[in-house]
VEXDREN-2710 file (C-alpha; in Angstrom, 1 decimal):
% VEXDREN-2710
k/r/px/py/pz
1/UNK/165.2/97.8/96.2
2/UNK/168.3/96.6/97.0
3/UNK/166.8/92.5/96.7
4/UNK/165.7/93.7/93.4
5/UNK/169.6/94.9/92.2
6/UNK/170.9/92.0/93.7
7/UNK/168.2/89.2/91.3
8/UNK/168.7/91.9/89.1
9/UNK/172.6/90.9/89.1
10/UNK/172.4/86.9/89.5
11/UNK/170.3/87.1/86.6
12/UNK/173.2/88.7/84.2
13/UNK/175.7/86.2/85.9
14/UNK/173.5/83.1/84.8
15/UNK/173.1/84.5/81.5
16/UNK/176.5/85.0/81.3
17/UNK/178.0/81.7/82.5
18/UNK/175.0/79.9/79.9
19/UNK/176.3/82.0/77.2
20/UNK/180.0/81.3/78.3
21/UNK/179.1/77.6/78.5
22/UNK/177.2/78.0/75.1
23/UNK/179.7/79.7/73.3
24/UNK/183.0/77.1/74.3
25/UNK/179.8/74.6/72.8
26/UNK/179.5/76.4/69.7
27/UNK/183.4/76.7/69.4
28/UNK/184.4/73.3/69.5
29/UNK/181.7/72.1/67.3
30/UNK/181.6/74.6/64.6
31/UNK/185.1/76.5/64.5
32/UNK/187.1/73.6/64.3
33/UNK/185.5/71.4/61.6
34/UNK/187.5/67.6/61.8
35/UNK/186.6/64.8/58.8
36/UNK/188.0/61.2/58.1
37/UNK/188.5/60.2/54.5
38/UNK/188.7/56.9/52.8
39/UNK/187.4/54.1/51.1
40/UNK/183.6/52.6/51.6
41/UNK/184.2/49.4/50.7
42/UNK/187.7/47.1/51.3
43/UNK/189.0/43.5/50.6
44/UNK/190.4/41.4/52.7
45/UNK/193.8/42.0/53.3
46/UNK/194.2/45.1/51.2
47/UNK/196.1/48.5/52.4
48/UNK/193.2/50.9/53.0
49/UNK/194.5/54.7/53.8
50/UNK/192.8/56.7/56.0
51/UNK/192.9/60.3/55.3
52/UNK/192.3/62.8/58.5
53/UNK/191.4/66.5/58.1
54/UNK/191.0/69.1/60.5
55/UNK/190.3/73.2/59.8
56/UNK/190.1/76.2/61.5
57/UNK/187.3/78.1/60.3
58/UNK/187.4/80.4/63.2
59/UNK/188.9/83.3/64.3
60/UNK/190.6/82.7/67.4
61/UNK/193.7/80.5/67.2
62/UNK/193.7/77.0/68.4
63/UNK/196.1/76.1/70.8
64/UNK/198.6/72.9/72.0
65/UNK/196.1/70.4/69.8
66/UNK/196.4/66.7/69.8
67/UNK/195.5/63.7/68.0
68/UNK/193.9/60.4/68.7
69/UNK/193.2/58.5/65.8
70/UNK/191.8/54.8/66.5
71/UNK/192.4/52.1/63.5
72/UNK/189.0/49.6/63.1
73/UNK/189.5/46.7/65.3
74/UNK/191.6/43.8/64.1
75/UNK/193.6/46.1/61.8
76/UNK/197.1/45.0/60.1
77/UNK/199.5/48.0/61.0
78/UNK/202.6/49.3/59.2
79/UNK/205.3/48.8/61.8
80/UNK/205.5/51.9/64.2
81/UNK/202.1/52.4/64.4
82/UNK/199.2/51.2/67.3
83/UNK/195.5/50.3/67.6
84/UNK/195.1/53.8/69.0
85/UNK/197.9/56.3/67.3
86/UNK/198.5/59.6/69.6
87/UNK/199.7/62.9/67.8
88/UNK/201.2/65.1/69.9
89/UNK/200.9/69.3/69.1
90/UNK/204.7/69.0/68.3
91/UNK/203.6/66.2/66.0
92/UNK/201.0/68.3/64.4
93/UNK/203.2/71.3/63.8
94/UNK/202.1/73.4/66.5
95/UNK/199.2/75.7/66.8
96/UNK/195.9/75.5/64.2
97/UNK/196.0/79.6/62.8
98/UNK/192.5/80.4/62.0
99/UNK/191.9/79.7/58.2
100/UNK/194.5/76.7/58.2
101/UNK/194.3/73.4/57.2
102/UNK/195.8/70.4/57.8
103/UNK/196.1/66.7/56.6
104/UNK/197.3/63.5/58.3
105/UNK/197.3/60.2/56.5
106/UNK/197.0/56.5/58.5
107/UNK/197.4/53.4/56.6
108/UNK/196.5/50.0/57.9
109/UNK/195.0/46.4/56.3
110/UNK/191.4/45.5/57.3
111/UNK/190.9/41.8/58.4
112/UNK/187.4/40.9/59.2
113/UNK/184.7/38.6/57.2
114/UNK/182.4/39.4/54.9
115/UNK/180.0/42.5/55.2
116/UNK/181.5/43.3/58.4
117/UNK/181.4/47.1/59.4
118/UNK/184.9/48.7/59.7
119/UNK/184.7/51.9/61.8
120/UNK/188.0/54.4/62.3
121/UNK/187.7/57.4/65.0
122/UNK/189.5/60.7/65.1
123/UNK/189.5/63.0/68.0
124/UNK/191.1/66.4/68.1
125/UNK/192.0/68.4/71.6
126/UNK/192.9/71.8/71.7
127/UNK/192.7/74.9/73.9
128/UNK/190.8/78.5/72.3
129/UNK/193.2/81.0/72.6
130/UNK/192.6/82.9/75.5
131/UNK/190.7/80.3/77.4
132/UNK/191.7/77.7/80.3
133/UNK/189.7/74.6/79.3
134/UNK/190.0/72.3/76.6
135/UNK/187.7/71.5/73.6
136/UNK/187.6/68.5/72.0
137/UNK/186.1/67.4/68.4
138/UNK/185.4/63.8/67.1
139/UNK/184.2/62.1/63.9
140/UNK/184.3/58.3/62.9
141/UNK/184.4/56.8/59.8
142/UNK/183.0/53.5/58.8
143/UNK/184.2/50.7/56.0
144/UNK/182.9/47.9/55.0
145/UNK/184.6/44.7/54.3
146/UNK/183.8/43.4/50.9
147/UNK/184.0/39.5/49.7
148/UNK/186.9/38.6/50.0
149/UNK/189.7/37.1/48.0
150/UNK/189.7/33.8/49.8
151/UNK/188.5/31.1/48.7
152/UNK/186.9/28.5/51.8
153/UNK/184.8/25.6/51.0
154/UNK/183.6/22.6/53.0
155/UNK/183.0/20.0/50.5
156/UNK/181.0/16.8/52.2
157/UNK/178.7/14.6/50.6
158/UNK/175.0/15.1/50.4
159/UNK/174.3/11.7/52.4
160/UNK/176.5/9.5/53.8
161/UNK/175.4/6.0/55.8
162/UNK/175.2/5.8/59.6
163/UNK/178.4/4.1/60.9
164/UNK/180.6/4.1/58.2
165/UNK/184.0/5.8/57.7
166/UNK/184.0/8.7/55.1
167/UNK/185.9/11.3/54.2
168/UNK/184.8/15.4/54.0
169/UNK/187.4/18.1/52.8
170/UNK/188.1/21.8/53.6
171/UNK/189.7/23.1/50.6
172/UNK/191.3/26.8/50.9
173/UNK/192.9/29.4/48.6
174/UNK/194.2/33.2/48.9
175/UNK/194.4/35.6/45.8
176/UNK/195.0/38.3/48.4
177/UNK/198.1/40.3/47.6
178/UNK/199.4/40.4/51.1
179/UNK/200.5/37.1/53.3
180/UNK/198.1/36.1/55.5
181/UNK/199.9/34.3/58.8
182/UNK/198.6/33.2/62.2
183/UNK/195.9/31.2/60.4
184/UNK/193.7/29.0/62.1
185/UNK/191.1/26.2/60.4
186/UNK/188.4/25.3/62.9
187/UNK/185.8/23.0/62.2
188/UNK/182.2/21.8/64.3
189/UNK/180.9/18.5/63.8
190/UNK/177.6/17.8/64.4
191/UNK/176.4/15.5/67.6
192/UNK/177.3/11.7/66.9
193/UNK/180.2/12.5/64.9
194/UNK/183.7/10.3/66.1
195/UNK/186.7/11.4/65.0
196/UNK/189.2/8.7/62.9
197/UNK/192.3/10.1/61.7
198/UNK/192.8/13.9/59.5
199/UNK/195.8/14.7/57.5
200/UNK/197.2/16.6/58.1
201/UNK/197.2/16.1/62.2
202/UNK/195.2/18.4/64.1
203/UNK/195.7/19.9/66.6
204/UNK/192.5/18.6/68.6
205/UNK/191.0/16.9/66.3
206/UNK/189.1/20.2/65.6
207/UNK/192.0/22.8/64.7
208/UNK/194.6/23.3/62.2
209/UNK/197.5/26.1/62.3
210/UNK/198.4/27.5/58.8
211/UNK/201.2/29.1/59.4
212/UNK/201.9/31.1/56.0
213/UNK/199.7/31.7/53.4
214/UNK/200.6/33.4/50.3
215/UNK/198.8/35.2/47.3
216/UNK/198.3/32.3/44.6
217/UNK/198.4/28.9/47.8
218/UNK/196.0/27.1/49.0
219/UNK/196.0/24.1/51.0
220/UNK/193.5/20.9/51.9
221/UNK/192.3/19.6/55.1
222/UNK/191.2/15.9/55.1
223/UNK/189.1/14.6/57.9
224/UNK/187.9/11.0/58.3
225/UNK/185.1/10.0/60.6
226/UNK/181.6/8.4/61.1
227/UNK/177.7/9.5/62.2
228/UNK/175.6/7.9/64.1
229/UNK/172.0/8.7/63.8
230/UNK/168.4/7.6/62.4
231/UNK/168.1/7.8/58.5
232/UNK/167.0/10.9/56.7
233/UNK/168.3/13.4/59.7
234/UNK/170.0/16.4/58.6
235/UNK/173.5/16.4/60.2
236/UNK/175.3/19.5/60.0
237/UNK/179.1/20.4/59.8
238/UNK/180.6/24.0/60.5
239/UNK/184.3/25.1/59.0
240/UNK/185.6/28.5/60.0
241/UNK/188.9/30.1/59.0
242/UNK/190.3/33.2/60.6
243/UNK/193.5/34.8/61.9
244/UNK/194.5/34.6/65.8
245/UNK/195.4/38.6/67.0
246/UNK/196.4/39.1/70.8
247/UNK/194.6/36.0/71.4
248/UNK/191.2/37.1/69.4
249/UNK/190.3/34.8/66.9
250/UNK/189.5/37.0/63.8
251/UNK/186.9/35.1/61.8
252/UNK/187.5/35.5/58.1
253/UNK/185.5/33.2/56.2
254/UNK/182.9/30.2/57.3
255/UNK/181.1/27.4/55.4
256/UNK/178.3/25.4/56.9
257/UNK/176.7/22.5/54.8
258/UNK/174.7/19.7/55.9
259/UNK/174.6/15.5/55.2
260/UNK/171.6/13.4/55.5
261/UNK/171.9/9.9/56.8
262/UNK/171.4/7.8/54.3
263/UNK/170.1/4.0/53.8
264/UNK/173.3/2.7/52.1
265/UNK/172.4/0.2/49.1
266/UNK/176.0/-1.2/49.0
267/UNK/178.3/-3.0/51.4
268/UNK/182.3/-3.0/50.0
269/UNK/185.0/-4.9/51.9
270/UNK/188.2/-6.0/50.5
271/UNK/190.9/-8.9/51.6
272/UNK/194.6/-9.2/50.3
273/UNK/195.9/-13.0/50.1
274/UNK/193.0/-14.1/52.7
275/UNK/193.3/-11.3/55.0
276/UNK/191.4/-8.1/56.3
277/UNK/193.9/-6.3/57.5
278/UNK/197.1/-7.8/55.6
279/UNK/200.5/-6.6/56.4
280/UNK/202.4/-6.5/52.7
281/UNK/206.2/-7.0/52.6
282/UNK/208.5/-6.0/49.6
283/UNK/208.5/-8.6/46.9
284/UNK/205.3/-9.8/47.9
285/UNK/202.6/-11.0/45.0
286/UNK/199.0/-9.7/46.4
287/UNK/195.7/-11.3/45.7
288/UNK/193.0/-8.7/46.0
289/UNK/189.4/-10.1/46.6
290/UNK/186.5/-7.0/46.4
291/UNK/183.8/-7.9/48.1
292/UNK/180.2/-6.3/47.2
293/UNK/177.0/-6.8/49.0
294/UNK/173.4/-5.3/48.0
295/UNK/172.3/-4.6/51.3
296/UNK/169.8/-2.4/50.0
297/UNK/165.9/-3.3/48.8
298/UNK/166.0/-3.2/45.4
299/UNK/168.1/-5.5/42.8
300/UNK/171.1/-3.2/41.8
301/UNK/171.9/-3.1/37.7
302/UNK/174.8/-1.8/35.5
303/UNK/177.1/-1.6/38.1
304/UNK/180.4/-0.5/37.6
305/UNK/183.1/-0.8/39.9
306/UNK/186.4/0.6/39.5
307/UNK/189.7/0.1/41.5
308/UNK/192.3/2.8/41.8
309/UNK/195.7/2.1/43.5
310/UNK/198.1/4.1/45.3
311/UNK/201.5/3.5/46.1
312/UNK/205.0/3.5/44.5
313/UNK/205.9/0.1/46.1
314/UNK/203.1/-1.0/43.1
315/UNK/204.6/-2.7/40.0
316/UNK/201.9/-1.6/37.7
317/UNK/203.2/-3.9/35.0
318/UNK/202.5/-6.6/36.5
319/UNK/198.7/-6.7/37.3
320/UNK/196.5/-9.4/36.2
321/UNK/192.9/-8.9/36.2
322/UNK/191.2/-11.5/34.1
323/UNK/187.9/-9.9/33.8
324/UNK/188.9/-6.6/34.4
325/UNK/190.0/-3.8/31.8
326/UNK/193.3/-1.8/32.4
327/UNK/196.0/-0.5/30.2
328/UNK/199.7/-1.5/30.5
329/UNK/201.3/0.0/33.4
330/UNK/197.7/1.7/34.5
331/UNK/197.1/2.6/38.2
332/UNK/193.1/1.5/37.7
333/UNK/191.2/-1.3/37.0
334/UNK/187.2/-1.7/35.4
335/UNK/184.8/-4.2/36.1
336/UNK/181.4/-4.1/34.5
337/UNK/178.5/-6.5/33.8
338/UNK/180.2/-7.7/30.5
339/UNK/182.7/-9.9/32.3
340/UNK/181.2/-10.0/35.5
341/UNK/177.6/-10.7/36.0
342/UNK/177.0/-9.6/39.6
343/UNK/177.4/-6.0/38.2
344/UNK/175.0/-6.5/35.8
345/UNK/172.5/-7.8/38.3
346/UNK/173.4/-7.9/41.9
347/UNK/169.5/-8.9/44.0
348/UNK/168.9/-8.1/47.1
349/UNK/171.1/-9.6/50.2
350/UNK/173.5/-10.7/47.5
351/UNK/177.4/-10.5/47.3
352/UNK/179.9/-10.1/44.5
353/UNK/183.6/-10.5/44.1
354/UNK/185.8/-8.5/41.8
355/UNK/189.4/-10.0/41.8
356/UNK/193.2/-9.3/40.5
357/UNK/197.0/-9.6/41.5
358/UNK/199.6/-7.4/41.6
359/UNK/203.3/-7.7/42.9
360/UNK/205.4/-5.4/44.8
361/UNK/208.5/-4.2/44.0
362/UNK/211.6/-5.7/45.7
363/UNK/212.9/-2.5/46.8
364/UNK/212.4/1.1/45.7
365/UNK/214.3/4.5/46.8
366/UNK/214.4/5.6/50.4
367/UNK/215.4/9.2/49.8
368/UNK/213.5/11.2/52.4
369/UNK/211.7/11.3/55.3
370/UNK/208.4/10.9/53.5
371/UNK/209.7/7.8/51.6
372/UNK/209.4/6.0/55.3
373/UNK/206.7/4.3/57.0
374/UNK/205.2/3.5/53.6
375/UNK/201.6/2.0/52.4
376/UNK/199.6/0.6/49.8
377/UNK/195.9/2.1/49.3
378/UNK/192.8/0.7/47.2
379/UNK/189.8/2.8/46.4
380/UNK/187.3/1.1/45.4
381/UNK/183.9/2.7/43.6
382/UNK/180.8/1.5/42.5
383/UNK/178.1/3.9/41.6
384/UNK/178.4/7.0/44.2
385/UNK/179.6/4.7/46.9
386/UNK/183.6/5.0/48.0
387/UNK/185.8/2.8/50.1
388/UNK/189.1/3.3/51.0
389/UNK/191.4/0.6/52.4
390/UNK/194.7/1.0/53.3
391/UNK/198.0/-1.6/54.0
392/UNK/201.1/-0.8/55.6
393/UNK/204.3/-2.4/54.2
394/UNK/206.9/-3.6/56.7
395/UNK/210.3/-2.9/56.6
396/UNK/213.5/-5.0/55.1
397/UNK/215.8/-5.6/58.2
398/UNK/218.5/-7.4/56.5
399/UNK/221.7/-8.6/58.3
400/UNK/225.1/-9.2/56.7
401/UNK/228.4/-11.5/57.4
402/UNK/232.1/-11.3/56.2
403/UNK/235.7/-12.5/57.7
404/UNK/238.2/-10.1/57.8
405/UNK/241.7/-10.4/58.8
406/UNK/242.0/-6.6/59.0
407/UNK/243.9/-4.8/62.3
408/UNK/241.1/-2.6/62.4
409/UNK/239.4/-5.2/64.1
410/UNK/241.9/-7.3/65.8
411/UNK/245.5/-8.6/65.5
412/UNK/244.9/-12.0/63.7
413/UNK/246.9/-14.9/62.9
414/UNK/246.7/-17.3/60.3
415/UNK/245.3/-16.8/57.1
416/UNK/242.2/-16.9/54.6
417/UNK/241.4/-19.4/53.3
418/UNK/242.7/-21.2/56.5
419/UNK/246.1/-23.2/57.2
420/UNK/245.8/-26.4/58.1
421/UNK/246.8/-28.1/61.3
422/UNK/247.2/-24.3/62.7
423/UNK/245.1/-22.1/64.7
424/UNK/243.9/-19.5/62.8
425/UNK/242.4/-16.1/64.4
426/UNK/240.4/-13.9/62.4
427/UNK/237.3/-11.4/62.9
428/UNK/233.5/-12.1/61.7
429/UNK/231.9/-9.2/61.0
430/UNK/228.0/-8.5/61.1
431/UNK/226.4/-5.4/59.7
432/UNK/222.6/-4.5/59.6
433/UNK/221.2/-2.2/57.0
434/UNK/217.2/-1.1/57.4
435/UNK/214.8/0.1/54.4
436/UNK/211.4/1.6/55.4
437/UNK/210.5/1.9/58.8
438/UNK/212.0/2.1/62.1
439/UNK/212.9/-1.4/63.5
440/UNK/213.1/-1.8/67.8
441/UNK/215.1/-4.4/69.8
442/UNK/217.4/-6.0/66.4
443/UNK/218.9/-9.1/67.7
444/UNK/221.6/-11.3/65.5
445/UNK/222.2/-15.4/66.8
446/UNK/224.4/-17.9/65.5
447/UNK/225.7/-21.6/67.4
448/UNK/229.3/-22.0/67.2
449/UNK/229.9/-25.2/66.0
450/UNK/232.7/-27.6/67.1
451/UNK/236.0/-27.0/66.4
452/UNK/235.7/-23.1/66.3
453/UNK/236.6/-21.3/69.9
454/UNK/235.4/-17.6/70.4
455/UNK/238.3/-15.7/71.9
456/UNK/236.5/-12.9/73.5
457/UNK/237.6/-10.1/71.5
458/UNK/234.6/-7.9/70.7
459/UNK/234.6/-4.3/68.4
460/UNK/234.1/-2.2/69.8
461/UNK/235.3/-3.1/73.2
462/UNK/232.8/-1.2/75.2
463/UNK/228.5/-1.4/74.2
464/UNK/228.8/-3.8/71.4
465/UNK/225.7/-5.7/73.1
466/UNK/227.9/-9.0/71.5
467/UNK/227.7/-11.4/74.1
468/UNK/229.0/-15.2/74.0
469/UNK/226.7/-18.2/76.0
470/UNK/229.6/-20.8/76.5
471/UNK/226.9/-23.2/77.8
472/UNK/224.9/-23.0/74.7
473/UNK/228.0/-21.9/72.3
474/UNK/225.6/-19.5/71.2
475/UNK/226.7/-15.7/69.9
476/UNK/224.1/-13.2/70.6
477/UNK/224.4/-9.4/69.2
478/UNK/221.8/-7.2/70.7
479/UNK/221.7/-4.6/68.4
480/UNK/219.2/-2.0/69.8
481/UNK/217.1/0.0/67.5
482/UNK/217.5/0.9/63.6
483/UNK/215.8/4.3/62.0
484/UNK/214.5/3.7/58.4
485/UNK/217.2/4.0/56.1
486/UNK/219.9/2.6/58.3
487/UNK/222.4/1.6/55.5
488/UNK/221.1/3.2/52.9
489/UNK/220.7/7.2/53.9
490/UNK/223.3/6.3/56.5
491/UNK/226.1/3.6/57.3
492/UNK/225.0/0.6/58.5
493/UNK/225.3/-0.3/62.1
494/UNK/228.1/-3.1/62.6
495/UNK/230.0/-5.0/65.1
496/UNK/233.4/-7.3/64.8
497/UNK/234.1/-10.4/67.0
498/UNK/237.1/-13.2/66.6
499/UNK/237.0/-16.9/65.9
500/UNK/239.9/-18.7/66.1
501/UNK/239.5/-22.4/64.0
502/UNK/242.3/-25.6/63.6
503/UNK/241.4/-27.2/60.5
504/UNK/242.3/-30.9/60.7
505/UNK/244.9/-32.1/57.7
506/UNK/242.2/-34.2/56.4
507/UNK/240.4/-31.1/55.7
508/UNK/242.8/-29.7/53.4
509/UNK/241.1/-28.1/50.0
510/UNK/237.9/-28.7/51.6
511/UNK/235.3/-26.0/53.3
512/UNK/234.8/-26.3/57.1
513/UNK/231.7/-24.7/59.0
514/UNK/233.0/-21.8/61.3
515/UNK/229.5/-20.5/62.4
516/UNK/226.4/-21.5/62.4
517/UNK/223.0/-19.8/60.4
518/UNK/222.7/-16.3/61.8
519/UNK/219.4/-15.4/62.9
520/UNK/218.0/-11.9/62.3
521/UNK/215.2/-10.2/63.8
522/UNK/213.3/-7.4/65.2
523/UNK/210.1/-5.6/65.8
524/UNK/208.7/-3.3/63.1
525/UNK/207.5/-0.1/64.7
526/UNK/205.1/0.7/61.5
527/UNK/203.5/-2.1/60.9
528/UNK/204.0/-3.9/64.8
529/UNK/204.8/-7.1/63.1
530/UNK/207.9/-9.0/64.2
531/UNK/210.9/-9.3/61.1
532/UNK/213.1/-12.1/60.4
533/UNK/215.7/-12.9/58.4
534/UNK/218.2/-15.2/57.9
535/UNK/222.5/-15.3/56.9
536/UNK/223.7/-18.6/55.4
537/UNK/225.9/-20.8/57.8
538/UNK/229.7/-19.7/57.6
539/UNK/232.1/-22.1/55.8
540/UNK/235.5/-21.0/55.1
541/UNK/237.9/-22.6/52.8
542/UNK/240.9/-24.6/53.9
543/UNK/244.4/-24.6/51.8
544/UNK/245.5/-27.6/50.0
545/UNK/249.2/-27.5/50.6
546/UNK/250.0/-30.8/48.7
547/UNK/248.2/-29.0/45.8
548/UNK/250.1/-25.5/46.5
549/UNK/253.6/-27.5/46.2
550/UNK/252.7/-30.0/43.1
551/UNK/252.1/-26.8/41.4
END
């Protein structure tokens, strides 16, 4: 009997604990009813609000609650606010009375690409009046990211000829209200791509950093390179833009288009007075030859070539292009099989030449950095084919030379013009003005002649680099290095020295030679070609006295 009374109550003790356990089940998943709010569909970049809402529908009180709401991944959040925001019960205005209500709202920007799935979560603690343990409610809430106002577009060509240089573009543009920063431009080549130049620089050859990118801008990413491979296969080329967050790249938009290889019809090359690769300097009058070879299997007809130049060193006035057609002043240039009969029918394995001058200016502004370091660029097109050749242009390293009897040099004696029959001192000064590019290792020569003595005062006194060979009578300034724009943006670098010359009394009204041709050079760091120039020999008038007293 007593076994039985003892079952009896272990039964009513499981039942009760189930019921317990049931009932704390029931309580935290009915009483307490918890919901997230907002939108089912976002943009890109745009402020998304997140509405949470919690009730007691109960009748027991709810005790110390607490909050953790988690934004979607890769949110933009107001300042103040984190990935995972925690609401205290002090926060939440204390206890949940049965029957209340309350509302908490959590604002953030979504970033992700398009028809990715945005998910917030809400969890709410609390403790039943009454009870020791803590319940806990939860609900998510999901978004999704709808195309976006950002514009991302990979534009290549739809063939392009194995082994030779072309040119793709990633063109970008935001209409999204609110700044995009931390942006990143990543691109894949395909397998037997090499890298030649982009411009802007990459990074690594395969990144670009955007650092600000406003509602209404846009940018363009220029990459030049060639593909090896067999004709007809598909080579494919991957472009992904996206924002970098704690080191998680955030991919917003991608664009994947593919090239085939080609079997290239025509063969372009162009040479500039004879040469290839020709170095241009100011002043210069250019000969352009273009070159065009079918190199295809089939004759070529109506071919029309057109020439398009770039470059304010360019004096567009003066191009002449005998069987070409161009307006006055016109950057371009058409040839077509009415002047030239190799575009009217070019056979196979044949060539073509397309020809015109054009000067360069003697000098144009230097205003800015980007004036520096400048070039000269060609494209040339016939039919869908492209080529673009580009010169540099070296810099003008000129040097110059006066006499001065000013104390700001020296102390001199005599006179200009000189006395004769005396010793007169004065100080040759040499200055050095640069246009274009940066110019290393500048270096200014001259022979003293006979009858002139260098008297070993240098300005300044200390690193001049003016040094005097008395062996060789020769005057050597080692000037160092010159930025672009040396004399022009800036002063122009300059040293003094003194000569001290006798004029014989024969020489009286007549000019005698106080230094030798000056010699000017250096090495241009643009276009690594070595500069020279030259300043006229120095000849300085001598007084006629007999003259001076018959008048």
């Amino acid at each position: 009997m007593k076994k039985i009374i003892l079952i009896f109550a272990i039964l009513i003790l499981i039942l009760g604990g189930s019921f317990y356990l049931w009932n704390q089940s029931s309580y935290s998943k009915e009483t307490i009813k918890i919901e997230i709010l907002g939108p089912q569909n976002a943009s890109l970049g745009d402020e998304v609000e997140y509405i949470v809402k919690f009730k007691n529908n109960g009748t027991v009180r709810a005790e110390n609650p607490e909050l953790s709401f988690e934004f979607p991944q890769n949110s933009i959040l107001e300042e103040g606010f984190n990935r995972i925001q925690r609401m205290s019960s002090s926060q939440l205005k204390g206890d949940i009375y049965p029957g209340e209500e309350r509302i908490f709202t959590f604002p953030a920007r979504l970033l992700g690409k398009e028809g990715e799935a945005k998910t917030a979560k809400a969890v709410l603690t609390f403790q039943p009046k009454g009870l020791n343990t803590r319940n806990e409610v939860s609900t998510t809430f999901t978004t999704i990211v709808e195309k976006a106002s950002l514009s991302f577009a990979l534009d290549v060509p739809s063939s392009i000829a194995a082994g030779k240089a072309f040119t793709f573009k990633i063109n970008y543009w935001s209409n999204i209200s609110y700044p995009l920063s931390d942006l990143t431009c990543k691109i894949q080549y395909p397998s037997g791509f090499d890298f030649v130049s982009a411009k802007p620089q990459a990074i690594d050859q395969t990144q670009w950093n955007i650092s600000n990118l406003n509602e209404g801008e846009g940018g363009r990413i220029e990459v030049t390179g060639k593909v090896s491979g067999e004709v007809k296969e598909q080579k494919i080329f991957k472009a992904q833009i996206g924002i970098w967050q704690d080191d998680d790249f955030i991919l917003l938009k991608e664009d994947i288009k593919g090239v085939e290889i080609s079997v290239p019809d025509l063969y372009i090359t162009q040479s500039i007075n004879n040469s290839p690769q020709y170095t241009a300097v100011p002043g210069d009058i250019l000969h352009y030859e273009i070159f065009f070879r079918n190199i295809g299997e089939e004759p070529l007809t109506d071919l029309v070539l057109i020439s398009r130049l770039e470059g304010e060193s360019f004096d567009f006035y003066s191009i002449k292009a005998p069987e070409g057609d161009f307006g006055k002043g016109d950057s371009s240039i058409i040839w077509d099989g009415k002047k030239n009969p190799q575009l009217q029918y070019l056979d196979k394995g044949e060539e073509g030449k397309a020809e015109f001058w054009i000067e360069l200016k003697d000098e144009w502004p230097v205003e800015t950095a980007a004036d520096k370091n400048p070039e000269i660029k060609n494209k040339v097109t016939i039919s869908q084919l492209s080529e673009s050749f580009t010169n540099k242009i070296s810099s003008t390293l000129k040097g110059e030379q006066e006499t001065s009897l000013d104390s700001k040099y020296f102390v001199s004696g005599g006179s200009l013009p000189l006395n004769p029959g005396e010793a007169n001192t004065f100080a040759v000064v040499w200055k050095i003005s640069n246009s274009y590019n940066s110019v290393n290792n500048i270096k200014l020569r001259a022979i003293l002649p006979e009858g002139a003595i260098f008297t070993g005062k240098v300005w300044p006194e200390e690193n001049s680099g003016l040094t005097y060979d008395s062996e060789s009578r020769e005057i050597l300034w080692q000037a160092g290095d010159a930025e672009a724009g040396l004399g022009i943006l800036t002063e122009p670098k300059l040293c003094a020295f003194q000569l001290s010359v006798i004029p014989r009394a024969e020489d009286a009204g007549k000019e005698v030679l106080a230094l030798g041709t000056v010699q000017v050079s250096g090495e241009d760091q643009w276009t690594k070609t070595s500069l020279y120039s030259e300043i006229q020999e120095l000849r300085i008038q001598v007084k006629d006295n007999n003259q001076s007293n018959s008048q």
